[in-house]
C-alpha positions as CSV (number, residue, x, y, z in Angstrom):
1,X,-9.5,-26.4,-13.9
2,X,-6.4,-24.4,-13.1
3,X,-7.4,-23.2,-9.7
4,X,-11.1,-22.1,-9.2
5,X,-12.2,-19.4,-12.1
6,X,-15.9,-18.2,-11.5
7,X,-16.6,-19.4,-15.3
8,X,-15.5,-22.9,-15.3
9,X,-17.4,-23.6,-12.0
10,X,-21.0,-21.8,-13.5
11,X,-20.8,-23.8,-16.7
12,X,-20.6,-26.9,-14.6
13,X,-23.8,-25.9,-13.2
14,X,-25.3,-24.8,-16.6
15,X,-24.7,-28.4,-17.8
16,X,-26.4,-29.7,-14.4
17,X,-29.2,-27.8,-13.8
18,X,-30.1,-26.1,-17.1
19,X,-34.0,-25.3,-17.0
20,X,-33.4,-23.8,-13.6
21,X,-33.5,-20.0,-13.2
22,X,-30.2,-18.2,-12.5
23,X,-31.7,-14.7,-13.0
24,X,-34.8,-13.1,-12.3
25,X,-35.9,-9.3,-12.7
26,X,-39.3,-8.9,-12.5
27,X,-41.3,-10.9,-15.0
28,X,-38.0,-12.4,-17.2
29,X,-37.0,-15.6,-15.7
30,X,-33.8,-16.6,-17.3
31,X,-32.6,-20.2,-16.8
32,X,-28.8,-21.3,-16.3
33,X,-28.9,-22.7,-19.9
34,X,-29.4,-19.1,-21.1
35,X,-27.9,-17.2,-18.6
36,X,-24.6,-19.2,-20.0
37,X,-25.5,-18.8,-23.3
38,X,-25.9,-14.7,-23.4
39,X,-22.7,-14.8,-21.5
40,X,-20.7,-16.6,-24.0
41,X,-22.2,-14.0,-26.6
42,X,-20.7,-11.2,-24.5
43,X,-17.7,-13.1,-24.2
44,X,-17.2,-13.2,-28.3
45,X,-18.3,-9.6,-28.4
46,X,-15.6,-8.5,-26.1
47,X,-12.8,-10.8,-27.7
48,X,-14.1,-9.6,-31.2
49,X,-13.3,-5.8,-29.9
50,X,-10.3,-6.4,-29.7
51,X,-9.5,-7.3,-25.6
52,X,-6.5,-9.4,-24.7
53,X,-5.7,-11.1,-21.6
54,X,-6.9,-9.6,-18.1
55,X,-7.7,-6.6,-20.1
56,X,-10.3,-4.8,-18.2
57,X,-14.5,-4.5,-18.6
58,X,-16.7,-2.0,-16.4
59,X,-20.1,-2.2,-15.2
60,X,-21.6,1.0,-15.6
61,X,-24.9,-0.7,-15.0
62,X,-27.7,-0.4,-12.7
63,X,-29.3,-4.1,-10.9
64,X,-30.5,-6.1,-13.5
65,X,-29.6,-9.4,-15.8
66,X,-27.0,-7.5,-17.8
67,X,-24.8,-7.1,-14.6
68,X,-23.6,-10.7,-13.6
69,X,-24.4,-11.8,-17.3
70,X,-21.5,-9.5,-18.6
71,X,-19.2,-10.0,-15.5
72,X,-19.7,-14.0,-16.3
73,X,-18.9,-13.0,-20.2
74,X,-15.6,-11.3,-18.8
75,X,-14.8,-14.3,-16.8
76,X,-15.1,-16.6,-19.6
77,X,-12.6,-14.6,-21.9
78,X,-10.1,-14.1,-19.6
79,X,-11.1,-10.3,-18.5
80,X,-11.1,-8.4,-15.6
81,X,-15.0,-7.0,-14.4
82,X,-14.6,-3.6,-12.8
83,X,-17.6,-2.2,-10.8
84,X,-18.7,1.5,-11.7
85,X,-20.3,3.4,-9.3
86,X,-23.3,4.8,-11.4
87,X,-23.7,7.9,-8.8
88,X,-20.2,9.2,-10.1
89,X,-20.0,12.6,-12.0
90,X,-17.6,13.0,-15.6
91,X,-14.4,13.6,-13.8
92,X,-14.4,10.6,-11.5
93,X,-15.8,8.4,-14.1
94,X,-13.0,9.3,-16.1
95,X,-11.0,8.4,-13.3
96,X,-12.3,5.1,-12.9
97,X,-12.0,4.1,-16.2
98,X,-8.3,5.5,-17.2
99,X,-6.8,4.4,-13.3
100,X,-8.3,0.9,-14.8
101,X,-6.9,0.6,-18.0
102,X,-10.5,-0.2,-19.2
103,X,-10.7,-1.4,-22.5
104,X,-14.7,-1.9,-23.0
105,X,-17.8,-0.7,-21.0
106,X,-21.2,-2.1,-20.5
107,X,-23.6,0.6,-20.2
108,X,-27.4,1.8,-19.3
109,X,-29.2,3.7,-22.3
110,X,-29.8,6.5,-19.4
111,X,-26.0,7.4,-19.1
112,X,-25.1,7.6,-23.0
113,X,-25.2,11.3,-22.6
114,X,-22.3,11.4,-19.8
115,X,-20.4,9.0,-22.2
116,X,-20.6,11.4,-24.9
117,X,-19.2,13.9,-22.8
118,X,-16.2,12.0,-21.6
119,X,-15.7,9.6,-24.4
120,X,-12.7,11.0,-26.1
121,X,-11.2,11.5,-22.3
122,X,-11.0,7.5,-22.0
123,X,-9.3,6.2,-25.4
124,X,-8.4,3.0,-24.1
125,X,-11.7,1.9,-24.6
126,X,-13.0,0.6,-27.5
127,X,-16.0,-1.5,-27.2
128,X,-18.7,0.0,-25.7
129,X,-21.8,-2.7,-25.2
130,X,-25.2,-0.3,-24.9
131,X,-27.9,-1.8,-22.6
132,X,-31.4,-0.9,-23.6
133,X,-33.4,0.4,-20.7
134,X,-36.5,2.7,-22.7
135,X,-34.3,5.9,-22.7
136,X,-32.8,6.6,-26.2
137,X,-31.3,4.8,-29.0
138,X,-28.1,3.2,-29.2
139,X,-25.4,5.7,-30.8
140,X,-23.4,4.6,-33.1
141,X,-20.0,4.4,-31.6
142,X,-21.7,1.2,-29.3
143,X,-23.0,-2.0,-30.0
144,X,-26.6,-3.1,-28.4
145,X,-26.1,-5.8,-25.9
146,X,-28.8,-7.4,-26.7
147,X,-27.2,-8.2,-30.2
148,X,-24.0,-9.0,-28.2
149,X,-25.9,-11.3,-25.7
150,X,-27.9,-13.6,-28.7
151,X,-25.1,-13.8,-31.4
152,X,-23.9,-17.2,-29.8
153,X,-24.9,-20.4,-30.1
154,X,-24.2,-23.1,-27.5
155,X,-20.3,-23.2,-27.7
156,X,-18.5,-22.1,-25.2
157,X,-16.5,-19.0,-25.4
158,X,-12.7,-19.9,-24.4
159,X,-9.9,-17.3,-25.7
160,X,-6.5,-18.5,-26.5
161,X,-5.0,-17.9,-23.4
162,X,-7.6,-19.6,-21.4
163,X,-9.0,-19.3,-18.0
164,X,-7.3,-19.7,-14.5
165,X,-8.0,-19.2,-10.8
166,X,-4.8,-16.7,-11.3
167,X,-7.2,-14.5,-13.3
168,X,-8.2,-11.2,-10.8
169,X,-11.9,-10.5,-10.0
170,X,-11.1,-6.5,-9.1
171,X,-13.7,-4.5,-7.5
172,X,-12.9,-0.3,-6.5
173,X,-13.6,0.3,-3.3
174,X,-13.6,4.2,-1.3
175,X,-13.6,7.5,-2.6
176,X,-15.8,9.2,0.5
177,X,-12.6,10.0,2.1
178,X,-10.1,9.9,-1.1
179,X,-9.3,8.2,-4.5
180,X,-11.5,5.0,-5.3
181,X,-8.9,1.6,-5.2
182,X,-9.1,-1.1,-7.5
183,X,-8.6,-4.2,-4.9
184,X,-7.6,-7.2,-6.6
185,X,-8.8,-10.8,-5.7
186,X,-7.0,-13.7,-7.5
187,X,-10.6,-15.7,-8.8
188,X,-9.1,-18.8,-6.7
189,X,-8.6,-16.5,-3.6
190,X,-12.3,-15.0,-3.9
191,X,-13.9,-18.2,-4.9
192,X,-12.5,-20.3,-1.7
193,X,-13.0,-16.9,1.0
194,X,-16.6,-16.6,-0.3
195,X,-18.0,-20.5,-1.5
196,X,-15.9,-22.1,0.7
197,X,-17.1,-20.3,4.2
198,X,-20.4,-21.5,3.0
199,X,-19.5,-25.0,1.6
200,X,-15.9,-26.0,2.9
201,X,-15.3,-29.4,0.8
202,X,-14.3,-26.1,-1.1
203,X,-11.6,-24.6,0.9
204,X,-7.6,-25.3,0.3
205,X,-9.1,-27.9,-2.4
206,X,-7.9,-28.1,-6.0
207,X,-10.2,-27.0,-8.1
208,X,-12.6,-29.8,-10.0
209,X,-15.4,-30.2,-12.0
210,X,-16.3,-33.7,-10.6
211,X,-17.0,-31.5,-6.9
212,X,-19.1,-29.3,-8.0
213,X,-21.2,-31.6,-10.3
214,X,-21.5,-34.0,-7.0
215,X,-22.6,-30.5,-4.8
216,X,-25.1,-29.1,-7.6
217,X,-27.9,-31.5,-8.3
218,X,-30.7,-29.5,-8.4
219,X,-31.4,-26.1,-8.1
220,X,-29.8,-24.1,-4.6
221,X,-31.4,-21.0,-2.8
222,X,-32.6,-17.8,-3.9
223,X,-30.9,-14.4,-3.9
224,X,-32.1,-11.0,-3.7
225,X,-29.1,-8.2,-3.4
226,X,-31.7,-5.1,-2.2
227,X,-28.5,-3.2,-2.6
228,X,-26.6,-1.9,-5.4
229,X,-24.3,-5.1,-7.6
230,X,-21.7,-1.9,-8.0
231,X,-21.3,-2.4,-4.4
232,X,-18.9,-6.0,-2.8
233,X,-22.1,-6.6,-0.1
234,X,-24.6,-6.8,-3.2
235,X,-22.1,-8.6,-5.6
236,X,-20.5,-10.8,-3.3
237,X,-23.4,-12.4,-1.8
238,X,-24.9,-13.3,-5.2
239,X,-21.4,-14.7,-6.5
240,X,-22.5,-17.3,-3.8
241,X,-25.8,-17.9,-4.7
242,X,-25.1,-18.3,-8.4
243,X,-21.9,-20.5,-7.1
244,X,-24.2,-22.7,-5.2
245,X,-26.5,-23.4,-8.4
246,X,-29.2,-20.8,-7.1
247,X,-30.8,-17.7,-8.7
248,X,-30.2,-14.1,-8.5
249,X,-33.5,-12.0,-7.6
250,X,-33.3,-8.1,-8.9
251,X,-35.6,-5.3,-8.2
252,X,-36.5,-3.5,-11.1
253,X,-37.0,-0.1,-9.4
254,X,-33.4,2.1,-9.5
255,X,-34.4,3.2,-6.1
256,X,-34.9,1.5,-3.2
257,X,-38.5,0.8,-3.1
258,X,-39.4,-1.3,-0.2
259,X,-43.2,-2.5,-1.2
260,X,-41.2,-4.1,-4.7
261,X,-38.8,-5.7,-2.5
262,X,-41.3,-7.7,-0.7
263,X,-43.8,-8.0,-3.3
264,X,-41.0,-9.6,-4.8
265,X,-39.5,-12.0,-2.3
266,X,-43.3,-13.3,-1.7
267,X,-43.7,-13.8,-5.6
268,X,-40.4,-15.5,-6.2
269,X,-40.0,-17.4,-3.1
270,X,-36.5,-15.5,-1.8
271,X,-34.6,-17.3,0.8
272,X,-32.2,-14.4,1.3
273,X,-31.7,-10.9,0.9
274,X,-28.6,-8.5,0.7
275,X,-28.5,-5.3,2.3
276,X,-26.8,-2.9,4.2
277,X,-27.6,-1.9,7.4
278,X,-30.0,0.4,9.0
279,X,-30.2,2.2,5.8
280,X,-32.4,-0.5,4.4
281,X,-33.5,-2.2,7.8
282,X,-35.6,0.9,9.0
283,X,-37.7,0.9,5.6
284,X,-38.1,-2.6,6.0
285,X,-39.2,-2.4,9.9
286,X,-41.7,0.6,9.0
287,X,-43.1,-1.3,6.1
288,X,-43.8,-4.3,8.2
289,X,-45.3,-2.5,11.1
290,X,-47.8,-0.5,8.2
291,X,-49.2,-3.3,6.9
292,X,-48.3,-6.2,9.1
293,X,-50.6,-9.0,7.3
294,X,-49.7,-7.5,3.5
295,X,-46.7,-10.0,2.9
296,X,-46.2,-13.6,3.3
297,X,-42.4,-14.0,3.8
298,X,-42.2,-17.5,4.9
299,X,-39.7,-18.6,2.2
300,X,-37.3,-15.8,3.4
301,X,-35.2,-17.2,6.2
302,X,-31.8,-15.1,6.0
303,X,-30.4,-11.3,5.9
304,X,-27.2,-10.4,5.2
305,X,-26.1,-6.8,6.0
306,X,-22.3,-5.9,5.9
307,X,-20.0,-2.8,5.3
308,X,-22.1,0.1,7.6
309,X,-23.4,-0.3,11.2
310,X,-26.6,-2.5,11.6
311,X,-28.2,-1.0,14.7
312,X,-29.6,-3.6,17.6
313,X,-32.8,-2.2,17.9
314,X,-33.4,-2.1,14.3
315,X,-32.6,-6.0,14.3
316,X,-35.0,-6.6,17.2
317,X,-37.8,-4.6,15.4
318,X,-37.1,-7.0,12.4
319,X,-37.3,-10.2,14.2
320,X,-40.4,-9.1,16.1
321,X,-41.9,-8.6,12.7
322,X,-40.2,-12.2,11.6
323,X,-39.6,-14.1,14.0
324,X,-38.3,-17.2,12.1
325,X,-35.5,-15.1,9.9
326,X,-31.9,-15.2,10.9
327,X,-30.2,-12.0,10.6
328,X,-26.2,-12.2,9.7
329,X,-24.5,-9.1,10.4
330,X,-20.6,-9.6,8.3
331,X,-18.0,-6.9,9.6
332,X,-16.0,-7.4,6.0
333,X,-14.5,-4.9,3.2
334,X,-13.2,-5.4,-0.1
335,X,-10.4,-6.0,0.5
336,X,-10.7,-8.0,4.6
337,X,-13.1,-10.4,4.2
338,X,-14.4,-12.4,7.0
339,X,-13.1,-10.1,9.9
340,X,-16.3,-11.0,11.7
341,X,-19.6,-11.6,12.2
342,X,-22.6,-11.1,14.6
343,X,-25.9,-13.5,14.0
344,X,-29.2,-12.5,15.3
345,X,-32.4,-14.6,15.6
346,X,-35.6,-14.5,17.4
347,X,-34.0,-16.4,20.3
348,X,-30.4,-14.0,20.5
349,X,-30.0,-10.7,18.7
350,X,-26.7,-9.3,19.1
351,X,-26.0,-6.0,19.9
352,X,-24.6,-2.8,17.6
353,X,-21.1,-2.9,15.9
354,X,-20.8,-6.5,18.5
355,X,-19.2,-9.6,16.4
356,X,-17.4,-12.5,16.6
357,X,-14.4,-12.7,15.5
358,X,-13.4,-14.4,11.9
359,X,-10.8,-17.7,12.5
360,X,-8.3,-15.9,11.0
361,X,-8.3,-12.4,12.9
362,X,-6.8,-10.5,14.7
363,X,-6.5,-7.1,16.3
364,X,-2.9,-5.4,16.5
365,X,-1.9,-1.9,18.1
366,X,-0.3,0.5,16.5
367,X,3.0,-0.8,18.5
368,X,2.7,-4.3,16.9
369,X,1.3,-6.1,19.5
370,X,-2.1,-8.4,19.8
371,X,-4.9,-6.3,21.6
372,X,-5.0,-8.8,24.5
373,X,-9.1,-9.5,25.6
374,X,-10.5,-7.4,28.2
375,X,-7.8,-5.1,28.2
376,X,-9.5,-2.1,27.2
377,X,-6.6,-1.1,24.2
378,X,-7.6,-0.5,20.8
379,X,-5.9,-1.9,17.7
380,X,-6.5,-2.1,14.3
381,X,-8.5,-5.1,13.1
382,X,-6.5,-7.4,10.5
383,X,-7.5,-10.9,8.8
384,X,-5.3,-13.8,7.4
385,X,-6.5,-16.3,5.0
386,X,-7.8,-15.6,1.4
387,X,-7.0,-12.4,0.8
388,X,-6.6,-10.0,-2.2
389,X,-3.2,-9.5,-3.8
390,X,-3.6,-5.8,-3.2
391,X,-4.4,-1.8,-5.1
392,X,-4.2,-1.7,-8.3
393,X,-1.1,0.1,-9.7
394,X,-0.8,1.4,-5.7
395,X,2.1,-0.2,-4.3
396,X,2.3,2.4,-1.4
397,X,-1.3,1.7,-0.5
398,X,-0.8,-2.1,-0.6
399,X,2.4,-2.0,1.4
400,X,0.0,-0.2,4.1
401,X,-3.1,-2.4,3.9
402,X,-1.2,-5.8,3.8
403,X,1.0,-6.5,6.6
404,X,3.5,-9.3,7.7
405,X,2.5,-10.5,11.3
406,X,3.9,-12.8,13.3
407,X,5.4,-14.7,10.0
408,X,1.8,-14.3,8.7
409,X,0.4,-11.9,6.1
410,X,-2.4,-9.9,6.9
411,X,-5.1,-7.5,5.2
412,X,-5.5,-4.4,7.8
413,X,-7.3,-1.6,5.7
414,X,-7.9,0.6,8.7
415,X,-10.8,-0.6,11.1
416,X,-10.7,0.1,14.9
417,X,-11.9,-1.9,18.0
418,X,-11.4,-3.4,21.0
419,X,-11.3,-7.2,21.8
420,X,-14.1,-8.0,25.1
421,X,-13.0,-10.0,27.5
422,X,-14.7,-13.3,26.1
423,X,-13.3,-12.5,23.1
424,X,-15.8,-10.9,21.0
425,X,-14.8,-7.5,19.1
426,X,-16.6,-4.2,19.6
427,X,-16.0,-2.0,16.5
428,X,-14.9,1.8,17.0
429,X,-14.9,2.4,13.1
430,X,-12.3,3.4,10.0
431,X,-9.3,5.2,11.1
432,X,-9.5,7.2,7.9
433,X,-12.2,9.4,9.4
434,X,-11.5,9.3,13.2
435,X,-11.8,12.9,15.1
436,X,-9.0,14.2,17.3
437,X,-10.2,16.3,19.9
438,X,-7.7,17.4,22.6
439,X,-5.3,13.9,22.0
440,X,-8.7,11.6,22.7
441,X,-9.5,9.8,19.8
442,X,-13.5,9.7,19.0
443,X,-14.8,7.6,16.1
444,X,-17.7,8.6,14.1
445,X,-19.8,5.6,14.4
446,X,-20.4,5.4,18.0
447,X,-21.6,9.1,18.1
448,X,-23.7,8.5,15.1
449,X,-25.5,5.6,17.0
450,X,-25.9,7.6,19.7
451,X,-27.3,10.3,18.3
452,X,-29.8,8.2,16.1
453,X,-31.4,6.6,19.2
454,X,-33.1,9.8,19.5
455,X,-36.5,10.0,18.6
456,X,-35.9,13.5,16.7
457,X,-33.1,11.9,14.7
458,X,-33.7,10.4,10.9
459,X,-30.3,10.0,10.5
460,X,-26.7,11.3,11.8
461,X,-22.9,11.9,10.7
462,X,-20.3,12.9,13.1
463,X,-17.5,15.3,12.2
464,X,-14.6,17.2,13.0
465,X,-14.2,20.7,12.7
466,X,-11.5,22.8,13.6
467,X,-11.2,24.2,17.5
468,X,-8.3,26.6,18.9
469,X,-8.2,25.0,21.9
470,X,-8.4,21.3,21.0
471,X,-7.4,21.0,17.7
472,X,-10.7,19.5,16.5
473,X,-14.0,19.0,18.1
474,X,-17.2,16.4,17.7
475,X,-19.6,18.3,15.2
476,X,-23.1,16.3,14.3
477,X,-24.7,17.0,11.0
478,X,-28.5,15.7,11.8
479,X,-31.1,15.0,9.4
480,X,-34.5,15.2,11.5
481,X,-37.1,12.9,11.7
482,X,-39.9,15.3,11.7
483,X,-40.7,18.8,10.6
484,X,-39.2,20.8,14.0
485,X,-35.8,19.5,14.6
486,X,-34.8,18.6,17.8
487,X,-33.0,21.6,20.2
488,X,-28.8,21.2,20.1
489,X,-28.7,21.1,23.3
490,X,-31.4,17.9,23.8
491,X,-29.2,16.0,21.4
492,X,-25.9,16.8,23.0
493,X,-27.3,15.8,26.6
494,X,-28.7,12.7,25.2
495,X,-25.2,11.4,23.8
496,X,-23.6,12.6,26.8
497,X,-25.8,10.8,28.4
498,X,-24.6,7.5,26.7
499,X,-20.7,8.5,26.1
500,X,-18.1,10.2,27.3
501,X,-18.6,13.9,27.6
502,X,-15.5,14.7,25.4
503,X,-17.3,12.3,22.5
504,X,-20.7,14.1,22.5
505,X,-20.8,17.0,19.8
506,X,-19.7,20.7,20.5
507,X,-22.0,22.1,17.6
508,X,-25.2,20.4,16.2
509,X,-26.1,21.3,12.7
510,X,-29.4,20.0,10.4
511,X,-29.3,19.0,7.1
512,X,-32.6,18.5,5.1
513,X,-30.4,15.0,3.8
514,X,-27.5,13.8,5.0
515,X,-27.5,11.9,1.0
516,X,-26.1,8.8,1.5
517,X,-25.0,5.8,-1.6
518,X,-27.0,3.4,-2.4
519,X,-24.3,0.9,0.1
520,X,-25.9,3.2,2.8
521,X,-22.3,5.0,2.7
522,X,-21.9,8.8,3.9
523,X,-19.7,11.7,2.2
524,X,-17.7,12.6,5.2
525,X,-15.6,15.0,3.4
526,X,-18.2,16.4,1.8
527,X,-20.1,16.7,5.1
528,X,-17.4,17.7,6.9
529,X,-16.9,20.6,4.6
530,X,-20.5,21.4,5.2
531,X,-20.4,21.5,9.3
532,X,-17.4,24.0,8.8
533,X,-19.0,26.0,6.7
534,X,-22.0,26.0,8.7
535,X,-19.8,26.5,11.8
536,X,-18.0,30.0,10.1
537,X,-21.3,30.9,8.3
């Protein structure tokens, strides 16, 4: 093995533990010796279509076998897996794909009409791989997966050039508040930030067969990503899983559908779950509280939530409900993993946007100096260690992400906090979308919390809109919680009666939806635009 490559280490553990499951969705039960074999039939089908070296191969793919299956395929031939966002319209697909340099696509019957319409947009692909879901039949410009997946026998799939740990793993990250990123993880990088904070006989270690064959002996935990694979928190956490000799757990609803999720974790025996925040944690919490002797979720013992905020009394509700779970709360991106972390069990639950802070970070002010503990400045947070080796064809935006410190380099991509007196962070939220109201700097997130402790509030996003006198001031766009939504001026007493008055909204406005991803991610251009033209209207 040069350096750790995703492909070499899961055929290891296909030859170990072959009649165990690495995939589940709903009734098929795939074990490793299959999952490996369908991969190495993707593998062929891509090298056959012509795809050289680090060329690259989107996802365009809803949860389900097909996902990891053809990112382990791309692995094994030397390509580069890029997530697709399946909620994007023509335009920004088209973005994606030509900003990528994608050469094939796996697909979802369901979207073969927005291919047709933006297929002679993206020339530089040429092997499409169609993924039978019920809805249509496969054109004729694609190739069924299915044919793709069973047209190899047990050899393994190796092109000329090889595999390495220098091969890149890149995921695209944003577009709420501009132009999606590809980030860029060298496979040894990822492998060791991820499988090594679990296992770390991993970390700084040359990569080798014999270590994983004596750490696989039989089969590891189960994984369930609740949330979108398009998405690093649902695709990271089961690179772990599968990595450890465990099996990855989908839903088979497109939506998230709360009953199937625990129907399924009972049935299958889960250990842990992937979600993100509140967004899923509410559902959960009102589903447990429903039918509180429905489910029995013994075997589930962990929940990881990363990349949105993952409200305290949420978590408490959760661990009333299940008492014995331990709830890990990662403050991570793309592109900064490990920045932090907050655990919460039955015994401790820590409180919102609270976390410890990762061994290798950091928080630095704009001047260039360490935010000292307790002394009530803010900074940007930044993390050494693994990181990625930056954008995509964006030097400008790696030059600003990636910073020398101190002799060290660091990945900064823009989060805000403060460092507590003993040491702990307090997050104030990306910089990208922080409101500017009379020279006092107000991020989102905290008014959002705020606001959502109200009983009248579903949901919340915080916004600036333009002021004469201050520039900008705090606007809320609220999605109610019941039919009558809650008076402006109740829900700008009650965060003023939390914050600082210059942080509680000037201008309250409902939406039937505030519509956020399937991450649990908000528009806030798109909202932003709608609280000004709600404002002028």
């Amino acid at each position: 093995m040069a350096g750790w490559n995703f492909a070499d280490v899961w055929e290891v553990i296909a030859d170990q533990i072959p009649e165990a499951s690495a995939q589940v969705h709903g009734e098929r039960h795939i074990p490793w010796a299959e999952f490996d074999r369908r991969a190495n039939g993707v593998a062929a089908a891509l090298l056959n279509g012509g795809a050289t070296e680090q060329d690259k191969v989107a996802q365009y793919l809803y949860n389900g076998p097909e996902y990891i299956q053809s990112l382990y395929g791309a692995f094994k031939a030397g390509l580069v897996p890029i997530n697709t966002n399946y909620r994007y319209q023509d335009d920004e697909l088209v973005y994606l794909w030509d900003n990528a340099d994608c050469q094939a696509v796996v697909f979802h019957g369901t979207f073969t009409p927005t291919i047709e319409r933006i297929r002679d947009r993206v020339p530089r692909v040429e092997t499409w791989l169609w993924v039978d879901d019920g809805d249509g039949l496969c054109p004729e410009w694609a190739t069924p997966y299915e044919a793709a997946a069973t047209s190899h026998d047990d050899e393994r799939v190796v092109a000329p050039w090889g595999r390495s740990g220098e091969h890149i793993m890149m995921t695209y990250t944003g577009g709420t508040t501009g132009m999606p990123k590809g980030v860029m993880w060298r496979q040894d990088d990822l492998f060791q930030a991820l499988v090594g904070q679990i296992n770390p006989l991993y970390r700084g270690r040359d990569a080798d067969p014999e270590m994983v064959r004596d750490q696989v002996k039989q089969a590891g935990p189960v994984g369930m990503p609740a949330c979108p694979l398009m998405h690093g928190t649902g695709l990271y956490t089961q690179l772990i899983i599968l990595s450890m000799g465990g099996s990855s757990v989908t839903l088979t609803s497109r939506r998230f559908d709360v009953d199937e999720m625990f129907d399924t974790i009972e049935r299958e025996g889960v250990n842990q779950i992937a979600i993100v925040g509140d967004a899923f944690g509410k559902p959960m919490v009102r589903a447990l509280d429903d039918h509180p002797d429905r489910w029995n979720l013994a075997s589930l013992f962990m929940v990881a939530s990363s990349g949105v905020m993952f409200s305290e009394p949420v978590k408490q509700a959760l661990l009333e409900q299940l008492p014995s779970l331990l709830i890990v709360d990662a403050f991570s991106s793309t592109e900064a993993l490990g920045m932090g972390q907050s655990i919460s069990s039955a015994a401790s639950a820590a409180g919102t946007a609270q976390f410890t802070l990762g061994e290798n970070t950091i928080v630095v002010t704009e001047d260039g100096r360490r935010v000292e503990p307790g002394s009530g400045e803010i900074g940007r947070v930044a993390v050494g260690g693994y990181q990625p080796i930056g954008y995509y064809k964006d030097e400008a935006k790696t030059a600003a992400t990636f910073l020398e410190f101190e002799g060290k380099r660091y990945s900064c991509p823009g989060d805000y906090a403060m460092v507590e007196a003993d040491g702990s962070l307090t997050l104030l939220g990306r910089g990208s979308v922080v409101i500017n109201t009379g020279g006092e700097k107000v991020f989102p997130e905290e008014v959002e919390e705020a606001l959502k402790t109200h009983p009248g509030v579903r949901d919340a996003v915080a916004v600036g809109v333009p002021d004469e006198k201050f520039g900008e001031v705090v606007a809320a766009v609220v999605e109610p919680s019941g039919e009558a939504p809650a008076a402006a001026d109740a829900l700008i007493a009650h965060v003023r009666a939390r914050l600082a008055a210059y942080k509680a909204p000037k201008h309250v406005f409902t939406i039937d939806t505030i519509g956020r991803a399937p991450n649990g991610k908000v528009d806030y251009k798109r909202l932003k635009a709608y609280a000004a033209d709600a404002r002028t209207g």
